[in-house]
Structure formats: C-alpha cells, structure tokens
C-alpha positions in Angstrom: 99.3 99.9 71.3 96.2 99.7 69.6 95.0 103.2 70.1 98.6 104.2 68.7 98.5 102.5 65.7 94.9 103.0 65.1 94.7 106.9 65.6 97.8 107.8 65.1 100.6 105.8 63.2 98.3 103.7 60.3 97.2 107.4 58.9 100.6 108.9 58.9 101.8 105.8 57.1 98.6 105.9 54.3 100.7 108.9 52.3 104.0 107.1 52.7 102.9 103.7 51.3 101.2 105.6 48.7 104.0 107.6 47.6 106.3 104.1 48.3 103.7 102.6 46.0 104.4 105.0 43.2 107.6 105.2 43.2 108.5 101.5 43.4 106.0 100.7 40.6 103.7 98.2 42.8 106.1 97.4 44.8 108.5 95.6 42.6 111.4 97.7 43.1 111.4 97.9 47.2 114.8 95.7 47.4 116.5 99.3 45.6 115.3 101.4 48.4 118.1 102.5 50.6 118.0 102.1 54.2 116.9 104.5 56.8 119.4 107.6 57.5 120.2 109.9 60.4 117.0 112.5 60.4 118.8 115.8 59.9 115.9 117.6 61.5 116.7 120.3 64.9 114.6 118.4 67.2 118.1 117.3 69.1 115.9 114.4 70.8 116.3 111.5 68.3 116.8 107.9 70.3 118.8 105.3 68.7 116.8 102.0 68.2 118.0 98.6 66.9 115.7 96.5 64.8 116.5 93.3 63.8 115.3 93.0 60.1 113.6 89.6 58.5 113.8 90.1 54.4 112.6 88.0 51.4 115.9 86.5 50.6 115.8 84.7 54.0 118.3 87.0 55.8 118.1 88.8 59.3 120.0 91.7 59.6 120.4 94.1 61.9 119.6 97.6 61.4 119.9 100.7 63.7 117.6 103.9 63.1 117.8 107.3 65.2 113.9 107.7 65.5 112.5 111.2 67.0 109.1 113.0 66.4 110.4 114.3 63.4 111.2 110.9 62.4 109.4 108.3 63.5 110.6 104.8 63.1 107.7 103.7 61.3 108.1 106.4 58.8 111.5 105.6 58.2 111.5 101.9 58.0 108.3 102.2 55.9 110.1 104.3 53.3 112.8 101.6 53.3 110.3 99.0 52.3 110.2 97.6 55.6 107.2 97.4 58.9 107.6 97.9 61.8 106.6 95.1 64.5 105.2 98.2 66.9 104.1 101.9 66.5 107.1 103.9 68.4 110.4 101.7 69.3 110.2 98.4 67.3 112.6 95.5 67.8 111.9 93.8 64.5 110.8 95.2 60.9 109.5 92.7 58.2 110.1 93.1 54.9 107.1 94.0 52.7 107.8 91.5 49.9 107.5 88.8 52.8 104.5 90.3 54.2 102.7 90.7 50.7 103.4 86.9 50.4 102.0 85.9 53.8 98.8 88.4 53.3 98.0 86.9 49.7 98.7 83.0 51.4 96.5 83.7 54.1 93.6 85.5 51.9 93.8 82.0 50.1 94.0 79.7 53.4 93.0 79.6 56.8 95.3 82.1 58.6 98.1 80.2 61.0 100.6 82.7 62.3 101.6 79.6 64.8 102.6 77.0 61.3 104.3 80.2 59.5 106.6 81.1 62.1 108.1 77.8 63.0 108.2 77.5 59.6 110.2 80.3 59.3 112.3 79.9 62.3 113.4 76.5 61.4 114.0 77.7 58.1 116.0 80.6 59.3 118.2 78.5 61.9 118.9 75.6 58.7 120.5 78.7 57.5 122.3 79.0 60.5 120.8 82.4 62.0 119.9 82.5 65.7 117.1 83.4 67.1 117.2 85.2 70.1 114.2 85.0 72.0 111.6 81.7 71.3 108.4 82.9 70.4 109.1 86.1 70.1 109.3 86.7 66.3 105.7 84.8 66.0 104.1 87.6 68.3 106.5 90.4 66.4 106.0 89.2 62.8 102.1 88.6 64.0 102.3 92.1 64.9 103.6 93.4 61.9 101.1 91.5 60.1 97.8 92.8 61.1 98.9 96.4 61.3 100.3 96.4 57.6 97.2 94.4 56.8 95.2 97.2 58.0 97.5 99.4 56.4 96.7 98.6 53.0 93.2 97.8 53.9 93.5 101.6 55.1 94.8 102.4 52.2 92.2 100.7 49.7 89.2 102.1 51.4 90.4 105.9 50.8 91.3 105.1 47.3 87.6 103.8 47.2 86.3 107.1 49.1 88.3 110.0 46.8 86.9 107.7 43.6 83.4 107.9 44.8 83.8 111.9 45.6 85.1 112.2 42.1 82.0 110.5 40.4 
C-alpha cells in the first residue's frame, strides 16, 4: 500500500485538497460539502464500496461510493471533506476536521494512536454506536492519519517549491 499511496494516490489528491482548500476557505466550510455521487463517466466498470464514516460531531455513518478509474474513492471522498483509511477500496473515511484536530494534538504531544482510539471508541459506544471489528478503527484511523499527514505535508512542500521558482 505504500508504493500506492506514495507514487500514485498522495499526488493525485495534492490538486484536490488544494482546490478543497480554496473553496472551503481553510477548511471551515467542509461540513457544506455534499457527499460523493454516482461518477457519470463511460468507463462501465465502477465497483460499489461501503465506507463507514467517523465525523466531528461524533457520528458514524455509513456511506456507499461507486469508485472506478475515473473515479477513484479517494478522489471522491476527498472532495467530500473526508480520507480515506486505504488508497483503492477503503472501509472507513475520517473526517478532516477530526483529523486536523488529531494532527495539531499530536504536533503538540507525543503521538499515541493506541490512547486516541480507545478514547474514541469508548466515546463512540457511550453514544451508543457499535463497533464492528476491535482494533480495527485504530489501525484504519492510524491509516488515515499518516497518509493525510503526508498529504498536507505534500502539499506544503510544493507550495514552498512553486514560491521559491517564482523568486
């Protein structure tokens, strides 16, 4: 998964978080963005793909996608303000006002995915939402984590590259 996200998904998603960005002035306005659609390209190969979907106002939803080349599923989720927790056929997407929050506590304390996520997951069953698999949202949302961390990272370092061509 490495190679996929490294080579080939992070720099497809650097002009869509860019654009995302932009148009939800800093982020601020992701919760307006509406949620993925059917692609209406011809490629007549799309796959339908169920992602369960962790947001900031402490809710898990469910959310199906019909993903293709055309269309990836990190494309699409992205441009719903959402991250996927794997390149091609994720099972959970992470919304990016939770993972802002989590990338600005851990740049202020010593990472702990581990205390986060049972954090979270006895937050989220208090609420009364099930969790299907144990463990398996601290590995997911640990996922989706690093890559949008290195996303953004991604993202800084060519802002910092087109500034220095420009002086």
């Amino acid at each position: 998964q490495w190679e996929s996200w490294q080579l080939q998904v992070i720099p497809a998603l650097v002009p869509v978080f860019v654009q995302l960005w932009h148009r939800t002035r800093g982020l601020r306005e992701v919760d307006a963005l509406p949620a993925p659609s059917k692609p209406t390209c011809d490629c007549r190969s799309s796959i339908l793909c169920k992602v369960s979907v962790v947001r900031f106002t402490a809710a898990i939803s469910d959310l199906e996608i019909h993903i293709c080349e055309c269309a990836p599923a990190a494309v699409q989720l992205l441009r719903a303000g959402l991250f996927p927790s794997a390149p091609w056929r994720p099972s959970l997407a992470v919304d990016l006002h939770v993972l802002e929050f989590a990338r600005n506590l851990f740049g202020r304390i010593s990472p702990n995915n581990t205390a986060w996520i049972a954090t979270m997951e006895s937050f989220l069953r208090d609420l009364g939402f099930t969790l299907d698999r144990e463990g398996a949202l601290r590995r997911l949302f640990g996922s989706a984590l690093e890559w949008y961390t290195h996303l953004r990272n991604q993202v800084n370092h060519d802002f910092d590259a087109h500034l220095e061509r420009a002086r």
